[in-house]
C-alpha positions in Angstrom: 0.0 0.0 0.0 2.8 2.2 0.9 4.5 2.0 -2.9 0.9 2.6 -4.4 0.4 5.8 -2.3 3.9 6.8 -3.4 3.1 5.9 -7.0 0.0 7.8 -6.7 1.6 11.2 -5.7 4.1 10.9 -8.1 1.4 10.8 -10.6 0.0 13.2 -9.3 3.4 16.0 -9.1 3.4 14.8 -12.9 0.1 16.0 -14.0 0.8 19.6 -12.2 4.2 19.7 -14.1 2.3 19.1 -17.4 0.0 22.0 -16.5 2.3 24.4 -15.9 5.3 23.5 -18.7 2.0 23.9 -21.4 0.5 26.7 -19.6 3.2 28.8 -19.3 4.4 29.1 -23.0 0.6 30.1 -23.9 0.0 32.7 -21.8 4.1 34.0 -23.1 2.8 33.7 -26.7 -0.4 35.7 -26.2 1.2 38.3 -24.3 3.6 38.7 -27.3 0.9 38.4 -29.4 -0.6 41.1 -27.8 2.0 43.4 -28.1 3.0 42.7 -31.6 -0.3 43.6 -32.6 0.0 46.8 -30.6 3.3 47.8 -32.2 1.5 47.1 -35.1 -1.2 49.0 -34.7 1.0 51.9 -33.5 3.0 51.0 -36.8 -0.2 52.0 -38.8 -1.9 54.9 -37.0 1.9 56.9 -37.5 1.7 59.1 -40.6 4.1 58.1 -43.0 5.4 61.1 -45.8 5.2 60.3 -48.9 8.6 60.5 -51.2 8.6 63.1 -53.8 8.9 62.6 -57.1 12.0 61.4 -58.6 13.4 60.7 -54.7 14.0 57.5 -53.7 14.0 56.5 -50.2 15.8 52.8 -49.2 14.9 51.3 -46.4 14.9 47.4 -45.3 11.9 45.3 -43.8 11.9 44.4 -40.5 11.1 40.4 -40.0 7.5 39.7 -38.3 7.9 36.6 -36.8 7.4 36.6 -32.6 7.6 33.8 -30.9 9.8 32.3 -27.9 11.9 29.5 -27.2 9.8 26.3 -27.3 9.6 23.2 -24.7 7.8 20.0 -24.9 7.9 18.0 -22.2 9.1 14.2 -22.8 7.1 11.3 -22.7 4.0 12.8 -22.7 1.3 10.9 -24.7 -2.5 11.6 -25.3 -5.2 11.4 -27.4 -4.3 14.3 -28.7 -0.8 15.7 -30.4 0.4 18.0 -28.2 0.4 21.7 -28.6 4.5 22.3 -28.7 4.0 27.1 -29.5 2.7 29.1 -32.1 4.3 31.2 -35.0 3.3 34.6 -35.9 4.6 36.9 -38.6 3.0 41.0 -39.0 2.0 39.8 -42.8 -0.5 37.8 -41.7 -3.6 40.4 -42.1 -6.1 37.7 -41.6 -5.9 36.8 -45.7 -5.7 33.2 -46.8 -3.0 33.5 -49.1 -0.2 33.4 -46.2 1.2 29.9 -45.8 3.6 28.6 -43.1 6.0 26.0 -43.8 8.6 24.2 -41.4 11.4 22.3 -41.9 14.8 20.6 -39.8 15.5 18.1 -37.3 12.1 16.0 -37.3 10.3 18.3 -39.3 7.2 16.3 -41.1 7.8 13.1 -38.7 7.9 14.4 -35.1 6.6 18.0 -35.8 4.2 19.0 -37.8 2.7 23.1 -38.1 -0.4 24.5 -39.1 0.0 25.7 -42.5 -2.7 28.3 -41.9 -2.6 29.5 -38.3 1.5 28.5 -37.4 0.7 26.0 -34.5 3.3 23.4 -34.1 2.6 20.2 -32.5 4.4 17.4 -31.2 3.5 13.9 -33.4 5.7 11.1 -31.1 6.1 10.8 -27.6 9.9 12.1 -27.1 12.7 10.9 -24.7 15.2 13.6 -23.7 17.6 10.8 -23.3 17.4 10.0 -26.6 17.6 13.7 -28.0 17.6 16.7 -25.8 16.7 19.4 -28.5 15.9 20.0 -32.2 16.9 22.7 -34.2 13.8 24.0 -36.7 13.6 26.2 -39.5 10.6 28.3 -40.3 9.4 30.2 -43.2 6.5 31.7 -44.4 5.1 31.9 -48.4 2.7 32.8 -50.6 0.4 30.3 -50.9 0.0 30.9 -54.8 3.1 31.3 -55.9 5.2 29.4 -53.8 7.6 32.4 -53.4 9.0 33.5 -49.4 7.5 36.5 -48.0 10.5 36.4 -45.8 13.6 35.4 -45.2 13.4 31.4 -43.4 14.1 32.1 -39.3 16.2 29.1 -37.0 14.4 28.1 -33.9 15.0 25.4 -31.3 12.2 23.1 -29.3 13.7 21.7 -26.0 12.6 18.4 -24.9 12.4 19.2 -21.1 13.3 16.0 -18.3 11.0 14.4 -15.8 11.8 11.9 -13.6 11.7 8.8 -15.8 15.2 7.2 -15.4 15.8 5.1 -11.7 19.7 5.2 -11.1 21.8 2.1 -11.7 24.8 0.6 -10.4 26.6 -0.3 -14.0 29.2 -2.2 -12.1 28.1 -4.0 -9.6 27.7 -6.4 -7.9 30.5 -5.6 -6.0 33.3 -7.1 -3.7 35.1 -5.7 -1.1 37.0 -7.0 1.6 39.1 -5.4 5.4 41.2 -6.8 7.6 39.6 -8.0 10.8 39.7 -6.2 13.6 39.6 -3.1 12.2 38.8 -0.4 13.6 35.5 1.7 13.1 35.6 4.4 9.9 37.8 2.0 8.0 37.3 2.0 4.4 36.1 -1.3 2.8 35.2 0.2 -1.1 33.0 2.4 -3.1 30.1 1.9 -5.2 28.7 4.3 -8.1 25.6 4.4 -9.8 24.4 6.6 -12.6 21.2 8.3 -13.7 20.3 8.5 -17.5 18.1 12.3 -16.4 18.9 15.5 -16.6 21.6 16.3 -13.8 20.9 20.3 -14.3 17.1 20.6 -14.4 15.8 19.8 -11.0 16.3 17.1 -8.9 16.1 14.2 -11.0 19.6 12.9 -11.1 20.6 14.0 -7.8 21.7 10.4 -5.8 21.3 9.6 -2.0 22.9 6.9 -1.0 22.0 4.4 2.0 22.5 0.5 3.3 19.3 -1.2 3.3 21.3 -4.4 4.6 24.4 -4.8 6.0 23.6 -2.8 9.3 25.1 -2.6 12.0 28.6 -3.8 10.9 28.9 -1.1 8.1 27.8 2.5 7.1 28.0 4.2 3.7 28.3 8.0 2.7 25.1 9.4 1.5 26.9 11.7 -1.0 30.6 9.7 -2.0 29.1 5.9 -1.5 32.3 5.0 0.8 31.5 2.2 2.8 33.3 1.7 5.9 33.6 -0.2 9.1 30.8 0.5 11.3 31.9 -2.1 13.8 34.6 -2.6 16.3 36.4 -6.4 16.7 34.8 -7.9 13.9 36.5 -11.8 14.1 36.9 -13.5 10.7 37.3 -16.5 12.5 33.7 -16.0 13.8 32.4 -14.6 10.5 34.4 -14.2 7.4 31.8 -12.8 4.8 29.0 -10.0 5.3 26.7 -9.4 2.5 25.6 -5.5 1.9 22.3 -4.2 0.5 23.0 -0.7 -1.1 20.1 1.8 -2.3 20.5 4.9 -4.9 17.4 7.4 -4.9 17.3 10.3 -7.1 15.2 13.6 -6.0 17.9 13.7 -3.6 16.3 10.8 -1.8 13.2 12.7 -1.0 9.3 11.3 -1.8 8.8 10.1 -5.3 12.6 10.0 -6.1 13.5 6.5 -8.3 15.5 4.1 -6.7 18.1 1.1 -7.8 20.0 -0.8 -5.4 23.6 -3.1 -5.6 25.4 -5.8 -3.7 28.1 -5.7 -1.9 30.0 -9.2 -1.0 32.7 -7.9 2.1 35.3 -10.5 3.1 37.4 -10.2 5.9 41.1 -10.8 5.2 43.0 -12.8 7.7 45.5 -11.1 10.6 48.0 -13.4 12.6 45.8 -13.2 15.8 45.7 -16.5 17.0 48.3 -18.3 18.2 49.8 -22.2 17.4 48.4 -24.8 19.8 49.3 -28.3 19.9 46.9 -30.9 19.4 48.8 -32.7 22.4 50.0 -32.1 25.9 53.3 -34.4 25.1 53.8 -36.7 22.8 55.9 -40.1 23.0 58.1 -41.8 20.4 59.9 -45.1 20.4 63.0 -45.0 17.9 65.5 -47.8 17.6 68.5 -47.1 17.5 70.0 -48.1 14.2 67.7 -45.8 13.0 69.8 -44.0 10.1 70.8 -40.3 10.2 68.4 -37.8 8.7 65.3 -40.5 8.7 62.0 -39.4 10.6 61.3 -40.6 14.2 58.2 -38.8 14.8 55.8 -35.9 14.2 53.8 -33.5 16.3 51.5 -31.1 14.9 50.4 -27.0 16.2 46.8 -26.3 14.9 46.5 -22.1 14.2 43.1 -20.9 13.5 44.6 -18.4 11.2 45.0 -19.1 7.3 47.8 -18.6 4.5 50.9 -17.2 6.2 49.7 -16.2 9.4 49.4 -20.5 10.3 52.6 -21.2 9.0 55.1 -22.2 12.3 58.4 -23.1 13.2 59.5 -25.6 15.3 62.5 -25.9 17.3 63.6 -27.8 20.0 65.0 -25.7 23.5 65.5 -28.1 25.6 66.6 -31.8 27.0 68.4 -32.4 23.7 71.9 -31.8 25.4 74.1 -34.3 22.9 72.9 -32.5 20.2 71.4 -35.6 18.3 67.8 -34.3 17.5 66.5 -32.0 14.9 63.1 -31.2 14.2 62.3 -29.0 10.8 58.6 -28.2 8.9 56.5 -30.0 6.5 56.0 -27.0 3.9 52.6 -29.2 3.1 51.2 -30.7 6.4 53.0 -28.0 8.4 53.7 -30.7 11.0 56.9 -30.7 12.9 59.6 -34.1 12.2 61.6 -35.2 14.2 64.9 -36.1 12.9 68.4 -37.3 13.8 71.4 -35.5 13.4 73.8 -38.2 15.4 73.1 -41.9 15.9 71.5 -43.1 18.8 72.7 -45.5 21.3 71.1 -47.6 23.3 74.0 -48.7 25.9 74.7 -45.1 26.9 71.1 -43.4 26.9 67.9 -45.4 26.8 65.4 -42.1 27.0 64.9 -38.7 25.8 62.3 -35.3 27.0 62.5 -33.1 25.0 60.6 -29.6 24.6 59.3 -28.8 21.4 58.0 -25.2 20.3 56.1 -23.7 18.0 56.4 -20.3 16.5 54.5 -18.3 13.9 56.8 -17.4 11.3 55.0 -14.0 10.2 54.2 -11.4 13.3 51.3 -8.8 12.9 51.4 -5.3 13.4 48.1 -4.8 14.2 47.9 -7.9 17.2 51.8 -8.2 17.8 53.5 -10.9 18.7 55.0 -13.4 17.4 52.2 -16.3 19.3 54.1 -19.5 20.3 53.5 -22.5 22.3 55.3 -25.5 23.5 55.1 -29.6 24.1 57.0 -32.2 25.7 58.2 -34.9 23.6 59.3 -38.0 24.9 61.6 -40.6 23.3 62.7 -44.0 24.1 65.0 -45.5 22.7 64.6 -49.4 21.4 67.4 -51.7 21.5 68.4 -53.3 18.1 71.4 -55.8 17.2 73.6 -53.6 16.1 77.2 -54.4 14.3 80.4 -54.7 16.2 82.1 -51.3 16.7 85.9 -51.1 16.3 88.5 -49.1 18.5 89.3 -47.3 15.4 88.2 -46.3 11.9 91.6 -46.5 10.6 94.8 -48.7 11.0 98.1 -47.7 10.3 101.0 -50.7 10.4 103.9 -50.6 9.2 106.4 -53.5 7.6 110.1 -54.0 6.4 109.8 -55.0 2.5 112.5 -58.2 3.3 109.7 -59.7 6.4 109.8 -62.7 6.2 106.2 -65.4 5.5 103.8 -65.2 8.7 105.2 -61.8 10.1 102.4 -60.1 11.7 102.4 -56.6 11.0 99.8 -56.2 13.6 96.1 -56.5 14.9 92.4 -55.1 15.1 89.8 -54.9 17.7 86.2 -54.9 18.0 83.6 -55.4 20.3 79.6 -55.7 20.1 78.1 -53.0 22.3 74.8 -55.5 22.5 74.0 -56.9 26.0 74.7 -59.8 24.5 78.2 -59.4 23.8 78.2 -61.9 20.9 81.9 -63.2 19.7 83.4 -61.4 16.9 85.0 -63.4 13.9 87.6 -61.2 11.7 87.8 -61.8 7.7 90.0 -59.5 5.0 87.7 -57.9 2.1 89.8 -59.3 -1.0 88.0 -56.9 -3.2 90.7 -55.2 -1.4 93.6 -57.6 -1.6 93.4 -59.0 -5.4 96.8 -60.4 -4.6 96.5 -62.4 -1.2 98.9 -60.5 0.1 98.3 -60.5 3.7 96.3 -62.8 6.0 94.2 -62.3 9.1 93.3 -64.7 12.2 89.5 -64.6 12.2 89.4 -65.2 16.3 92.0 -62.0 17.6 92.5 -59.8 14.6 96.1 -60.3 14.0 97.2 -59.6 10.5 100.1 -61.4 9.3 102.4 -61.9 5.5 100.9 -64.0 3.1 103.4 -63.3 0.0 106.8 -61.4 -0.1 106.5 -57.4 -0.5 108.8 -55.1 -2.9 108.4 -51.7 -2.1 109.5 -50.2 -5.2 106.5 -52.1 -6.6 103.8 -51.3 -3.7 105.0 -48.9 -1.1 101.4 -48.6 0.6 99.0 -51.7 1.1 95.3 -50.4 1.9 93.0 -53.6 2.7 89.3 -53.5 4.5 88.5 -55.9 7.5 85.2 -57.0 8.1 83.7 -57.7 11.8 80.8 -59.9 12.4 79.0 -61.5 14.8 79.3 -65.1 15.3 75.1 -65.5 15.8 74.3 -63.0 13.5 76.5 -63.0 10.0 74.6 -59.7 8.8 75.7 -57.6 11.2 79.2 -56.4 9.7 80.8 -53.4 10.4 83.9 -52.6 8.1 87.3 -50.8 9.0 90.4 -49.9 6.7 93.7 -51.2 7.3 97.0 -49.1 5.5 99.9 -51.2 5.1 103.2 -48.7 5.0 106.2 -50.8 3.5 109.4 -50.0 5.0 112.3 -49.7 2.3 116.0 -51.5 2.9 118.8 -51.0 0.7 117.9 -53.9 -1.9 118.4 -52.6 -5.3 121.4 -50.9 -6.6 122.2 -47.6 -8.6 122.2 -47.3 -12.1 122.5 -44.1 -14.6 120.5 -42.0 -15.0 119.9 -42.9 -18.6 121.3 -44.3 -22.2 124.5 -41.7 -21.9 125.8 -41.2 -25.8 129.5 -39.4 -25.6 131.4 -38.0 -28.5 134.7 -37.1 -28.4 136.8 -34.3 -30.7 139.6 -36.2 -32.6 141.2 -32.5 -32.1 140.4 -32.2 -28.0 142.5 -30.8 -25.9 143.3 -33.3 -22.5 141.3 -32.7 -19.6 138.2 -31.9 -22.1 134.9 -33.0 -20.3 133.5 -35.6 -22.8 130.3 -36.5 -20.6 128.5 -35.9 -17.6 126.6 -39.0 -15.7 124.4 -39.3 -13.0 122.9 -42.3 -11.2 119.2 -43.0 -9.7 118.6 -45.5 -7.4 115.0 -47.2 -6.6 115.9 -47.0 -2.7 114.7 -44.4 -1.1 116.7 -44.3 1.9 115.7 -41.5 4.8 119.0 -39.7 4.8 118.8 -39.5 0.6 121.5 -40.9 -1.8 125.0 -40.6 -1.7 126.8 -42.3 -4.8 130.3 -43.4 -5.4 132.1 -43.3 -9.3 135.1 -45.2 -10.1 136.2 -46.5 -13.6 136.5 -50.5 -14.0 140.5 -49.9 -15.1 142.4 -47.8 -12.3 144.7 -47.1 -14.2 142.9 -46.2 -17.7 145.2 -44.6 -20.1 142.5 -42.5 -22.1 140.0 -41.4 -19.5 139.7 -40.5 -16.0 136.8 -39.0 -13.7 135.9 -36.0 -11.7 133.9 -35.8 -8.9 131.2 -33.0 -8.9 130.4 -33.1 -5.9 126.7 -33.6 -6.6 126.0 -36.7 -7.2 127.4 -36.4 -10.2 131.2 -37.2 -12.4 132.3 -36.2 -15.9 134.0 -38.2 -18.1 137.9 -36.6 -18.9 140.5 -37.0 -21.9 144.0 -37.6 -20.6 145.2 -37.0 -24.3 145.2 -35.2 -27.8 146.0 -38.2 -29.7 142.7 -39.8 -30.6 142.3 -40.8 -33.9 139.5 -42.1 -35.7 141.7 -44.2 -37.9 143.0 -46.3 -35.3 139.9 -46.5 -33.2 136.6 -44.9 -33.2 134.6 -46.1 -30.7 135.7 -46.5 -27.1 133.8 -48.5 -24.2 134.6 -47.3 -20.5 133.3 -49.3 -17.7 132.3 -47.2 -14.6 131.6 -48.6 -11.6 128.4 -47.0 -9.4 128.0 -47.7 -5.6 125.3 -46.5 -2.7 126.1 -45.8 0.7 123.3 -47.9 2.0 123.6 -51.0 4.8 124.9 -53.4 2.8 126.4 -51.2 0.0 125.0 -52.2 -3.5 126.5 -51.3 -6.7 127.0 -52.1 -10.6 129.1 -51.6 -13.4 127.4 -49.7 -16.3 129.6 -48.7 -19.6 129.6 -45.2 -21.5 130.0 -45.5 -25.3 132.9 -43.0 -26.4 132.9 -42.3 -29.9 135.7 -40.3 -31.9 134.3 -38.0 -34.4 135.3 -35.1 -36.8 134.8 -31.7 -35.4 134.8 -28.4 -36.7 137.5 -25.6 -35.3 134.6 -24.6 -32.7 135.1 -27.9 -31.2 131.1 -29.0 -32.9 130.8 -32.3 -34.0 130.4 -32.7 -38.0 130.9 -36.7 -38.7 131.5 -39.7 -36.4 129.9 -42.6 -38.7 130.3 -42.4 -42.5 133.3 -41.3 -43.1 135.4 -44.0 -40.1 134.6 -46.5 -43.4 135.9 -44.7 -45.8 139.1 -42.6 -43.8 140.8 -45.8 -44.1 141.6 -46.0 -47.8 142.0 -42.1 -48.2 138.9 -41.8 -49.9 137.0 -38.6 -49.5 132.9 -38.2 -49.2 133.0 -36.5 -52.8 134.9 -39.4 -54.4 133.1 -42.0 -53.1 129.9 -40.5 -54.9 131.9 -40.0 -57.8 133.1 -43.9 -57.8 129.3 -45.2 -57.2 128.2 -42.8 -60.4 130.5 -44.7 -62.6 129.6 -48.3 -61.7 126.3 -47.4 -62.3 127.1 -45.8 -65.7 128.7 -49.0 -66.7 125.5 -51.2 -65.4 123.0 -48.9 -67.9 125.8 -49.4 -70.9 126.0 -52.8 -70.6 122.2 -53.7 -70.4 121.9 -51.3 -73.3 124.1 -53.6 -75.3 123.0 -57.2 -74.2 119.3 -56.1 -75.3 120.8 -54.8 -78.8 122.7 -57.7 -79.3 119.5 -60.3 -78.7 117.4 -58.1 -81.3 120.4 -58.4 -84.2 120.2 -62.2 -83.8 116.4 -62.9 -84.1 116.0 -63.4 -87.9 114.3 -60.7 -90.2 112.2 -62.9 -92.5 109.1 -64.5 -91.7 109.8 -67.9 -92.2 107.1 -70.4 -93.1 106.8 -72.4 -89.9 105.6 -69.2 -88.0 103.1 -69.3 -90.7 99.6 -69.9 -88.7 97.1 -68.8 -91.1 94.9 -71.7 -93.2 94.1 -72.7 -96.5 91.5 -70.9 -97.6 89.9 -72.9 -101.0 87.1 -70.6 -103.1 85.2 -72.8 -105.7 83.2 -71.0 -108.3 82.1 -74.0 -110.5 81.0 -77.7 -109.6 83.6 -80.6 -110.0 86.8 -81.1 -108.7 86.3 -80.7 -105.1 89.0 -80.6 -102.4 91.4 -82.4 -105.3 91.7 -79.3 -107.2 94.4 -77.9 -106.1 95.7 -75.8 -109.8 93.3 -73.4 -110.1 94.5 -71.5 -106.8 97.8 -70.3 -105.6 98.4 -71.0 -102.3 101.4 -68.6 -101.7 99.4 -65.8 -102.0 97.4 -66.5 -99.0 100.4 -67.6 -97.2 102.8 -64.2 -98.4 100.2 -61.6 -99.9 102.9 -58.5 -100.6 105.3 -61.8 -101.6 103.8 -61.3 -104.9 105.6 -57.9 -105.6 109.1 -59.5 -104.9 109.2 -57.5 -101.4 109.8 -59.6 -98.2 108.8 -57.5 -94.9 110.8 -56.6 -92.1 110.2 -57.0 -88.5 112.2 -54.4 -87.7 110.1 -51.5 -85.6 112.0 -48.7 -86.5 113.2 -49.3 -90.4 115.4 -46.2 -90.2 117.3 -47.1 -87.1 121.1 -47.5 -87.9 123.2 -49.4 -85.4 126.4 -48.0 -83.9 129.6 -49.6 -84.7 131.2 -51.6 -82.3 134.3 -49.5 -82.3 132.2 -46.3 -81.8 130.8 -47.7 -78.9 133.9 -48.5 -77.4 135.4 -45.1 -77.8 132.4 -43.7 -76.1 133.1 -45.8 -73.0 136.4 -44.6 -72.9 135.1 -41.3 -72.9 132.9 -41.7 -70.2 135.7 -43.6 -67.9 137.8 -40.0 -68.7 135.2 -37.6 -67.8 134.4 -39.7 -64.1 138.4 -40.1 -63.7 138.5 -36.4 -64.3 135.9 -35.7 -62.1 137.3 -37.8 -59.2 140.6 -36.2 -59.2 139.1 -32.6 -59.0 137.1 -33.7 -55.4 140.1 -35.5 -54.2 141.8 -32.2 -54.8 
C-alpha cells in the first residue's frame, strides 16, 4: 500500500508539471501576441510622408515573426498531439493567401505546423535521453506562388526531463573485503551508480545513497558511496563474509525520487591473531636405535586458526636435547613438525629422551603483535636393536720392512659388540681389497700377518678393508680400513741416469769433459743418496773422472791423440756404488765415440766417413766412384738387349706361318682335289707377290752403332768420371 500511495503522488506531481510546462508558453505567446499587434497597430496609425517625385528612399523590412523558445515535455502521450508554440509573422492580415511551412530536425515526422494559423505540435512521444533538443527552420510563403515572403528564421524546441530514469549501479555487484579487527571508519570500497536524467534541471539525477542491509557492521556516505567499518572487533574466524544491501534514490532521496539498489560481497582478510596450539600435551616416540641419520622418528602437529601465512610455524627444540642428536624441521605441506636425527643413537649409553618442542608463527602482525608460540614435551625411548660390532678405530696404520719374512704379523684389530649380549666377533680381509692375497688375518684375535713377499719399489702402501661380524648374526658387519706402509732396505742398486751417448773431438784438448753421468737409485733411503764413481780400469790410459760433488762425475780425456783411424769407438766401464747397509753397486759402460769436429770444437761426422778414412777416400769421391759403376751397369744392359734383337731373324719364315688354306670354288667338279686353279702362296705371303719380303724391324730407319764407336764412347765416359774424381780428391 505504501509503494501505491507513493506511486500515486508521483502521478500526481506529474500531471501539475504538465499544466504548468504547457500553460506557461501560452500565456508568453499571447502576451507577445498582444504586443506585436500593438506595435503594429501603433505601426499604422503613424503618418508616414510620402517620397517626392524622382526621390528615392531605401529602407529594409523588418522580419514579423514573434515567438519564444519552445519546450515540450518528454514522454508525454495523449489522445491528442500536443500543442509544442505558435508562430506569428506582421503579414498575416487575416488573408488566406499566407502559408507557413517548417522544416529541420524532425520536421514532417515528429513535428508538424499548421500551415494556416502556425501551430506546431508534437507527433511522437519524445525521450530527452534519446535527444535533448531540435533545431527547426521556419518560413513563411505565398500560398499561390510558392515564393517566401521572408527570409526562413532558426528556432529550437527543447525536450524538457522528468523523472523517468531510476539510477543504476553499472558495475556492480561488488566485492570488497578489510582486515579484521579493524577499527570503526575504515574503508572497505565504493560503489557508483548513474542516472540516465537530466543532472541540471531539478532534482532528478541528484543520488542519496543508503545500506538497506548490512547494518550494523557497516555504514555508507550518503553523498561519495564510501563504505566503511561500522563495527569494532569484527573476528573472521567467527564470520568471514557479510553481504551488503546498497540503495540509490534520485530527488535527492526525497518522496517520489526512483530508486536502484547493488550488492556488496565484504570479506574479511585474515590477521595473525591466533596463536599455534598443539593438538597434544606431550607426545611419545619409540626410535631404535639403528635408526639411520636424517630419517624421521616422529611428528607433532600445532593447529592455528589463522590461514595462508599467518598458520605457518616453526619448530624448534629448546630443551633436554643436550648431545645434540635431534633435529626437528617443517613440512611445507602438512606444516607438522619431524623429528629427525642429526647423530646416531645409542642404546647402551642413553635409553630415554624429554625433549621440549616449540612452535612459532613465522609472520608477526602489526596490528595484534607478537610473534604467538607454544610449547610440548616430547618423549623418546629408545629401542634396542642388534647392532654391528664397533671397532677401537676407523683407521689402522702398520707398518712392515719390504724383506719380512712369511707369517710376520704386522699387527692387529679390535672390536667389540656393544649389544647386551656381547656376541663373539669373527675377523675376515675384504679381498675386493687384496686382489693379490697379500696379507692374511686370524678370524678369532684380529692379528694380521704376510701372506706373500712385499717389494716396495713395486707397492709402497697396502690399503685392505677388514670385516667384523657376529658369530650369531653374520649380517651384522661393520667394516674398518687397514693401511699397510712398507718400509724400504737397501735392496736394489744404482744405475745411470739414462742411455748416456759421448762423442769425443779427434782435435780435443786433455782434460776436455767428454760427458757428464748421473745415477738413480730405486731405494729411497731416509738420509737420501750418496753415490760413489770409479772407472772398471784404475789405471785407464785415455779417461779418467771427476767428482762433482753432486751426485754427479764427468767423463775426462787424458790426451790429444785420438784418432779415428786407429779407433773410433771407445767403451769405458764405470763402476756406481750407494752408501746404503749393505752397499750395493753395478758396473754400467759409457760408449765413447771419436768424431770429426769443426775448429769450434762442434761435432760434424763420427759414422760415415770411419769407413771410408781408411783408404784415403774422401765423401765426394766416393759419390763419384758409385756414379761410374752405375754408368757402366745402364751401358751394358743397353748392349746385351741390342745384341738379342740383331740375332732374331728378319724374314718370316714359313713355320711361323699360322694362317689356313683358304679354297674358293666358283664352278662344280673337282672338289678338295683341285688344287691348280689356286695359288696358295698368295694367301700364305700376300705382298710376296711384288718380290718385297717384310721386315720385323720396328723402326726401319734405325742404324746401329759400330762396335768401335761404342767403345770409344766408354772410354770417354771412364775420362770424364776419372776427371771428375781427381778434382774432389783435390
Amino acid at each position: 500500500m505504501l509503494k501505491r500511495g507513493e506511486e500515486m503522488q508521483r502521478d500526481l506531481w506529474t500531471s501539475l508539471l504538465l499544466v504548468w510546462i504547457t500553460c506557461v508558453p501560452y500565456s508568453s505567446m499571447a502576451l507577445l501576441n498582444n504586443q506585436s499587434q500593438s506595435l503594429q497597430m501603433v505601426s499604422a496609425m503613424i503618418p508616414r510622408n510620402r517620397p517626392s517625385e524622382g526621390q528615392r528612399i531605401l529602407s529594409r523590412a523588418k522580419r514579423g515573426w514573434v515567438w519564444n523558445q519552445m519546450f515540450v515535455l518528454e514522454e508525454f502521450s495523449g489522445p491528442d498531439p500536443i500543442l509544442v508554440g505558435r508562430l506569428h509573422t506582421d503579414l498575416d492580415m487575416g488573408n488566406k493567401n499566407i502559408k507557413y511551412v517548417l522544416a529541420g530536425e524532425g520536421a514532417g515526422t515528429i513535428f508538424a505546423i499548421n500551415e494556416r494559423t502556425g501551430d506546431i505540435h508534437a507527433m511522437k512521444r519524445l525521450d530527452r535521453e534519446e535527444k535533448a533538443e531540435y533545431t527547426l527552420t521556419a518560413q513563411v510563403i505565398d500560398r499561390d506562388t510558392d515564393k517566401p515572403l521572408e527570409p526562413p528564421s532558426e528556432f529550437i524546441i527543447k525536450v524538457q526531463d522528468i523523472n523517468d530514469n531510476p539510477p543504476q549501479f553499472i558495475e556492480g555487484p561488488y566485492k570488497g573485503s578489510v582486515p579484521e579487527m579493524s577499527q570503526v571508519g575504515t574503508s572497505v570500497t565504493r560503489v557508483t551508480a548513474t542516472d540516465a536524467d537530466d543532472p541540471v534541471y531539478g532534482n532528478s539525477a541528484k543520488l542519496v545513497y543508503s545500506i538497506l542491509e548490512g547494518q550494523p557492521y557497516f555504514s555508507i556516505d550518503q553523498t561519495t558511496a564510501i563504505i566503511r567499518v561500522a563495527l569494532a572487533g569484527m573476528d573472521r574466524e567467527m564470520r568471514e563474509e557479510y553481504l551488503v544491501v546498497i540503495q540509490a534514490k534520485d530527488m535527492g532521496g526525497h518522496m517520489g525520487g526512483l530508486s536502484g539498489t547493488t550488492t556488496v560481497t565484504v570479506t574479511l582478510t585474515d590477521i595473525n591473531d591466533n596463536p599455534p596450539k598443539f593438538t597434544k600435551g606431550s607426545f611419545e616416540f619409540t626410535i631404535p636405535e639403528d635408526l639411520g641419520i636424517g630419517k624421521p622418528g616422529g611428528r607433532v602437529k600445532a593447529n592455528d586458526r589463522d590461514i595462508g601465512e599467518n598458520a605457518k610455524s616453526a619448530y624448534s627444540i629448546i630443551g633436554g636435547d643436550e648431545r645434540d642428536i635431534f633435529e626437528i624441521v617443517t613440512d611445507a605441506q602438512t606444516q607438522e613438525g619431524i623429528l629427525r636425527l642429526k647423530k646416531p643413537l645409542d642404546f647402551e649409553s642413553k635409553k630415554s629422551y624429554n625433549l621440549t618442542v616449540v612452535a612459532t608463527n613465522i609472520r608477526a602482525d602489526s596490528i595484534t603483535g607478537g610473534p604467538y608460540m607454544d610449547q610440548t614435551m616430547v618423549k623418546i625411548i629408545v629401542e634396542d636393536a642388534d647392532e654391528p660390532p664397533v671397532f677401537t678405530k676407523s683407521t689402522y696404520l702398520f707398518d712392515v720392512h719390504e724383506n719380512a719374512a712369511i707369517n710376520t704379523v704386522i699387527g692387529a684389530v679390535a672390536a667389540r659388540d656393544q649389544d647386551a649380549t656381547h656376541s663373539q666377533v669373527r675377523y675376515f680381509i675384504d679381498r675386493h681389497t687384496d686382489l693379490e692375497r697379500q696379507f692374511n688375518i686370524n678370524v678369532d684375535d684380529g692379528k694380521i700377518t704376510l701372506a706373500k713377499p712385499l717389494d716396495r719399489e713395486t707397492d709402497m702402501w697396502h690399503n685392505i678393508t677388514v670385516t667384523a661380524t657376529e658369530v650369531r648374526n653374520h649380517s651384522q658387519i661393520s667394516r674398518a680400513t687397514v693401511a699397510i706402509k712398507v718400509l724400504d732396505i737397501n735392496d736394489n742398486a744404482p744405475e745411470f741416469a739414462s742411455e748416456y751417448e759421448a762423442f769425443l773431438c779427434e782435435n780435443g784438448k786433455p782434460g776436455q769433459v767428454i760427458q757428464t753421468i748421473s745415477a738413480v737409485d730405486k731405494d729411497n733411503p731416509s738420509q737420501g743418496h750418496m753415490f760413489h764413481y770409479r772407472l772398471e780400469m784404475l789405471n785407464n790410459p785415455n779417461f779418467t773422472i771427476k767428482n762433482n760433488l753432486d751426485n754427479s762425475i764427468s767423463i775426462l780425456a787424458k790426451h790429444d791423440s785420438f784418432r779415428r783411424q786407429k779407433q773410433d769407438t771407445y767403451l769405458l766401464p764405470i763402476v756406481v756404488t750407494d752408501d746404503g747397509e749393505p752397499p750395493m753397486s753395478s758396473t754400467n759402460t759409457l760408449t765413447i765415440q771419436v768424431c770429426s769436429c769443426s775448429r769450434e770444437g762442434n761435432v760434424q761426422s763420427c759414422n760415415v766417413e770411419a769407413f771410408v778414412l781408411p783408404i784415403g777416400l774422401s765423401m765426394g769421391a766416393l759419390i763419384a766412384i758409385l756414379a761410374c759403376i752405375i754408368l757402366l751397369l745402364v751401358i751394358v744392359v743397353l748392349y746385351v738387349t741390342l745384341r738379342r734383337h740383331k740375332n732374331e731373324p728378319l724374314i718370316i719364315k714359313d713355320d711361323e706361318d699360322v694362317r689356313e688354306n683358304i679354297i674358293r670354288y666358283d664352278d662344280e667338279g673337282g672338289g678338295e682335289e683341285d688344287t691348280e686353279a689356286f695359288d696358295i702362296a698368295t694367301l700364305q705371303n700376300p705382298d710376296g707377290i711384288s718380290g718385297y719380303l717384310p721386315r720385323k724391324d720396328i723402326k726401319p730407319d734405325l742404324q746401329f752403332m759400330p762396335r768401335q764407336v761404342l767403345n770409344t764412347v766408354v772410354f770417354q765416359c771412364f775420362f770424364v768420371f776419372f776427371f771428375v774424381f781427381v778434382f774432389l780428391e783435390h
